[in-house]
N, C-alpha and C positions, 0 to 999 in steps of 0.2 A: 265254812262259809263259802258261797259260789263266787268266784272269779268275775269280773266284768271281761269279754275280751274286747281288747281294740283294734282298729284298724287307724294309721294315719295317712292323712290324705298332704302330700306335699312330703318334701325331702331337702330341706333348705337348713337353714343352722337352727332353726326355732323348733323343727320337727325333731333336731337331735336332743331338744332340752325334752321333749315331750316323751322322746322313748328312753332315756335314760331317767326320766320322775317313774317311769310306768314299770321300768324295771327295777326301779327302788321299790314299788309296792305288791313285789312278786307275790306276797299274800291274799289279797285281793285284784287283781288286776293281771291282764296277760296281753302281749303285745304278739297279734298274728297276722300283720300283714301290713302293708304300704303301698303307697302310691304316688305319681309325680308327672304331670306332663312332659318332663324332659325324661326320655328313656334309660340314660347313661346315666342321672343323676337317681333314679330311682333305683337302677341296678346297681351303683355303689352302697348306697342305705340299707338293699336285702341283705348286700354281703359284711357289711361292719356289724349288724345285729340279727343275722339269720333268721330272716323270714322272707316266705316268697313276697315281690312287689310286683306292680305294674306298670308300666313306663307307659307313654304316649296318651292324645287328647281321649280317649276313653278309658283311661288309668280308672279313672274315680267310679263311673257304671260299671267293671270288673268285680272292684275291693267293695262294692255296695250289695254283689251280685253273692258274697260270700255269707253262706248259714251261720256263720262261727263268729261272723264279726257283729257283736252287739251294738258295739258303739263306735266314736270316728271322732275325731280331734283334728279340729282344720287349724294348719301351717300352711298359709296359701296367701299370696295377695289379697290386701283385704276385702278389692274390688269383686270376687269369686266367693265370697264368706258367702253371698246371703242364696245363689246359685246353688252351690256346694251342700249348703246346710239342708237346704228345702228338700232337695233330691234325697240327703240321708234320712231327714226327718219322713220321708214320704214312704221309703225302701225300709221300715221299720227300727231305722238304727237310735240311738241316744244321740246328740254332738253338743262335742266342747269346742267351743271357737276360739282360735285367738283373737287379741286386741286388736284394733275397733271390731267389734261384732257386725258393724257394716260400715258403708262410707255415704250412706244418705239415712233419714230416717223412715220413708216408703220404705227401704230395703231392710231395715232392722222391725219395722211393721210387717212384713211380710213372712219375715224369719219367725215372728211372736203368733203369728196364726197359724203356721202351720204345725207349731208349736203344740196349739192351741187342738187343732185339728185331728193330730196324729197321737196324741197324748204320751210321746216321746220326751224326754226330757232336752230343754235347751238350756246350757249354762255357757259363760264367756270368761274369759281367762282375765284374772286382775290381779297377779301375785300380791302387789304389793298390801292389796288387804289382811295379809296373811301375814304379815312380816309383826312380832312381840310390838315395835313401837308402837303401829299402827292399832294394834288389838287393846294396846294397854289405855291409847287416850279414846280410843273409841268407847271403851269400857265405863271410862269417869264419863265423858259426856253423857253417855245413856243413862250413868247413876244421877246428871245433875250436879256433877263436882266443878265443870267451867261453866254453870250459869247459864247466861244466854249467851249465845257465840255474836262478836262484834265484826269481826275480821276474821279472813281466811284467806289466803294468797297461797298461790303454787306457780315455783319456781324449775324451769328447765334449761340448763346452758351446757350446751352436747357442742361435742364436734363431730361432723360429719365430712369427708372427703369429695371430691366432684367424682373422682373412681367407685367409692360407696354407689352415688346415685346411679351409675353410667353402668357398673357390674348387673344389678339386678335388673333393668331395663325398663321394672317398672314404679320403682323406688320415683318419689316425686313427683307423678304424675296423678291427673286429678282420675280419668276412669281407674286405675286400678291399685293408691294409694289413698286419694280419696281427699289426697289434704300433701300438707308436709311435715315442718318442724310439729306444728301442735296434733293433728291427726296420727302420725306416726311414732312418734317420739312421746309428747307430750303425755297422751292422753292417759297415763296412767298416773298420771299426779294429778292430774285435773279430775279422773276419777276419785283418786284417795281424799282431794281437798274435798268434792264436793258432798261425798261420804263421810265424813267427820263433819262437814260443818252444817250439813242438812240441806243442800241442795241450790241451787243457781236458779235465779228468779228472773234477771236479765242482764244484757252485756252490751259492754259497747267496746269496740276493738278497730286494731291498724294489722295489718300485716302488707310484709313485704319478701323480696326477694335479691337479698342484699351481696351475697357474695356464694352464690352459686347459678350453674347452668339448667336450671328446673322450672317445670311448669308452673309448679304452687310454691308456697312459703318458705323459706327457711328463717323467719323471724315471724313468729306474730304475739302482739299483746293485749291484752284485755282487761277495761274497768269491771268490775259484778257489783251485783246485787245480789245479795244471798234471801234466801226466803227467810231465814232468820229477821232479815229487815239490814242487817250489817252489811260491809260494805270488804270485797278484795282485790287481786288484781293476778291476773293469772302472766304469765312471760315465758317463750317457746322458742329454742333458738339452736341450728346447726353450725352455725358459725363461730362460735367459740374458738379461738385459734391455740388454747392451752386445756386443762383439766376438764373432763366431767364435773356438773356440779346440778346436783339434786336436791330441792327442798321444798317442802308442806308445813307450813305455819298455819295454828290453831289459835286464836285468844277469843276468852270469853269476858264474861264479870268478873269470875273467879276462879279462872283457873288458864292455863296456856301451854302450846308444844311444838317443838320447834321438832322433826324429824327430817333429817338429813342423811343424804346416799342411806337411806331403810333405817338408820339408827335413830336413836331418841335423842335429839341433841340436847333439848332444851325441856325441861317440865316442871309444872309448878300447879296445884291447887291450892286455895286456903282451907281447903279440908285437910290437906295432909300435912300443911304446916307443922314442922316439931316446933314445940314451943321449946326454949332452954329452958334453963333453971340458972339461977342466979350464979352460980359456980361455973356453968356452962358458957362458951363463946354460942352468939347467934350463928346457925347453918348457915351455907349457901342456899339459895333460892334453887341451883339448879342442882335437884334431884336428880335429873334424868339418867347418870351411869347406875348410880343404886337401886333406882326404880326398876330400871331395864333387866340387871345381872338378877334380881330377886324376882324377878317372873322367869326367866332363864330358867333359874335354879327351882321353881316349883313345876315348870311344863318342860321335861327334860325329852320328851317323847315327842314336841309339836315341832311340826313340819312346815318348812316354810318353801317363797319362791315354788317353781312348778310342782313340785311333787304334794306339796301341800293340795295345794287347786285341786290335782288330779284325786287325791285321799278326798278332798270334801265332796265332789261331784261324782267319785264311785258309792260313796258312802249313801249319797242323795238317792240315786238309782237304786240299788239294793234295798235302799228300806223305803220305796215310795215315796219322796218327799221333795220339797225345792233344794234344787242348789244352793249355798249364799251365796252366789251372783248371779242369778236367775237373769233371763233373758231384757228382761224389764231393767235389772239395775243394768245391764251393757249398754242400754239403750242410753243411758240419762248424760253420757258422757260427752258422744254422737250429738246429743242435744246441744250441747254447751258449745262444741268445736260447731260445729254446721250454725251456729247463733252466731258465733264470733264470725266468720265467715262472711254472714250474710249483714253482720254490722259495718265491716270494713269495705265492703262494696258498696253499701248503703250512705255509708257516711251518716248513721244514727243508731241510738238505741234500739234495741232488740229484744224482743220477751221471749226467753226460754220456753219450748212447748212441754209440755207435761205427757200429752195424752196422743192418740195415734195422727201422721202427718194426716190434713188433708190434701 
C-alpha cells in the first residue's frame, strides 16, 4: 500500500504528539519534513526526529514548496489554522488541523470552500472520538439503546498556570487563541457531548475572567438546548487549583454514560440489562468496567488519542473518502463556543447556526 507523506507545519508540544502517531503508523504513513516560525524551535524538532525543517516567517511557503509532501498537519496557533490550511489546500496538499479548526466561523467557512474547491481532503483533530468509551455509547445511541437523549452536559476543570498563558504569548488571547478555557481547553468535550447527543440547538452562557492575567476566559458556562429538544449544561474552567477533572454525561429514556478522563465511568441500557434468576443477586446497574475491558478484549488492534486520528484520516485519503471528522463536523463545535460567547455578551439566548456564517 502507498505511504501518505507528511509534512508538519509548527514545532511546539502537540506537533511532538503528531510525529510520534505518524511514526507509530510507519506502514502507511511517512514523516518528511517540518516547519515552525521560530527558527531554533524548528531546528530542534529536525534533529530529535531527523528531517529536514524550516525555521522563520516563510517556514510554511518552503515545506508547501515540497513534491514529497502530500499532506500537512497544522500544530500552530489556532488563530493561523484557517491561513495555514487554505495555502496547503491551494499548493495541492491534504490537511489535518488541530483543535479548534478555527477561532470564527467565516474562518472555518473559508477552510470548508477551499476544501470544496481544491478537492483536497480537510479533516480536524478530535481524539477523543476515538477513545473505546466514546465508540461504545456512540455505538447504542445509533442502535437506539438510550432512547431519545434528555440531557447531555460536559464538564471541564483544568488547571492552567499564569506562566502557561505568559510562555506561549499567544495562549489566551482572543486573535490567535480565539477564545480561552472553553475555546482551548474545552472544546473537545463540548465536541464529544454534542456528538453523542446530536447536537446544540441554542445557548445561553456567563463567562468570566476570574483568576488569571488574560484577555478571554478562564471560566465559562452554559445552559443548551439540544436539537434532541433536551436540555445540558456545558462548564470550562482553568482555575482549578487541584486535579484535572474531565467529564461527558449521556442520559436518555433508556439508557445513560457517564465517561470520565476518556474512560467509561458510568453505563447503563435497559437493553442490556442482565435479568437474574432467582438464585442470582440483582447486578450493579454500572456496567461500564465490563462493558469497556470486552470491547478491549474484542478490538485489540484499535488505536486511540492521535495516532488513531492520523490512521483514520490516512485511511480516508488513500481510499477517496471522508474523514470521520470531516471539516463540517470541526465546524459544529466553533459553533457552540462562538454562541456561548456571543450569549454572554449579549446577556440572551442564542441559536446555534447550522449552516455557513453570513
Amino acid at each position: 500500500m502507498a505511504k501518505l507523506r507528511f509534512g508538519i507545519v509548527g514545532a511546539g508540544g502537540i506537533a511532538h504528539a503528531h510525529a510520534r502517531a505518524l511514526r507509530g503508523l510507519a506502514d502507511q504513513a511517512e514523516l518528511v519534513a517540518a516547519c515552525d516560525a521560530v527558527a531554533a524551535a524548528a531546528e530542534r524538532f529536525g534533529q530529535e526526529f531527523g528531517i529536514p525543517t524550516y525555521g522563520g516567517e516563510d517556514g510554511v511557503e518552503r515545506l508547501l514548496a515540497r513534491p514529497d509532501v502530500d499532506a500537512v498537519s497544522l500544530a500552530t496557533p489556532s488563530g493561523l489554522h484557517f491561513r495555514q490550511a487554505g495555502a496547503a489546500l491551494r499548493a495541492g496538499k491534504h490537511v489535518l488541523t488541530e483543535k479548534p479548526m478555527a477561532i470564527t466561523l467565516e474562518q472555518a467557512d473559508e477552510m470548508i470552500a477551499a476544501q470544496a474547491q481544491t478537492g483536497r481532503t480537510l479533516g480536524c483533530v478530535f481524539q477523543q472520538r476515538f477513545n473505546p468509551a466514546a465508540v461504545i455509547v456512540r455505538a447504542a445511541i445509533d442502535e437506539g439503546r438510550f432512547g431519545r437523549i434528555l440531557h447531555a452536559n460536559a464538564y471541564l476543570k483544568w488547571h492552567r498556570t499564569q506562566q502557561y498563558y505568559d510562555q506561549g504569548g499567544w495562549r489566551g488571547t482572543w486573535a490567535m487563541d480565539g477564545g480561552g478555557a472553553l475555546m482551548n481547553q474545552s472544546v473537545h468535550y463540548i465536541d464529544l457531548m454534542q456528538w453523542l447527543a446530536g447536537g446544540v440547538a441554542a445557548v445561553q452562557g456567563y463567562t468570566g475572567t476570574l483568576n488569571h492575567r488574560i484577555e478571554t476566559e478562564d471560566a465559562g458556562v452554559a445552559a443548551v438546548r439540544l436539537r434532541s429538544g433536551g436540555l445540558g449544561v456545558i462548564e470550562g474552567m482553568t482555575n482549578n487549583p487541584a486535579n484535572e477533572y474531565d467529564r461527558v454525561e449521556i442520559y436518555g429514556t433508556d439508557g445513560m454514560a457517564v465517561i470520565e478522563g476518556g474512560q467509561l465511568a458510568r453505563y447503563f441500557t435497559r437493553a442490556e440489562e442482565v435479568r437474574p434468576t432467582e438464585a442470582e443477586p440483582r447486578p450493579s446497574r454500572n456496567l461500564a468496567p465490563q462493558v469497556l475491558e470486552r470491547w478491549k478484549a474484542a478490538h485489540p488492534d484499535w488505536k486511540t488519542g492521535h495516532p488513531a486520528v492520523f490512521q483514520s484520516f490516512i485511511g480516508a485519503v488513500l481510499e477517496r473518502r471522508e474523514p470521520p471528522v470531516t471539516a463540517r463536523e470541526g465546524r459544529k463545535a466553533v459553533a457552540i463556543i462562538v454562541s456561548i460567547y456571543r450569549a454572554a455578551r449579549e446577556g440572551r439566548e442564542v441559536t446555534v447556526p447550522e449552516g455557513r456564517a453570513e
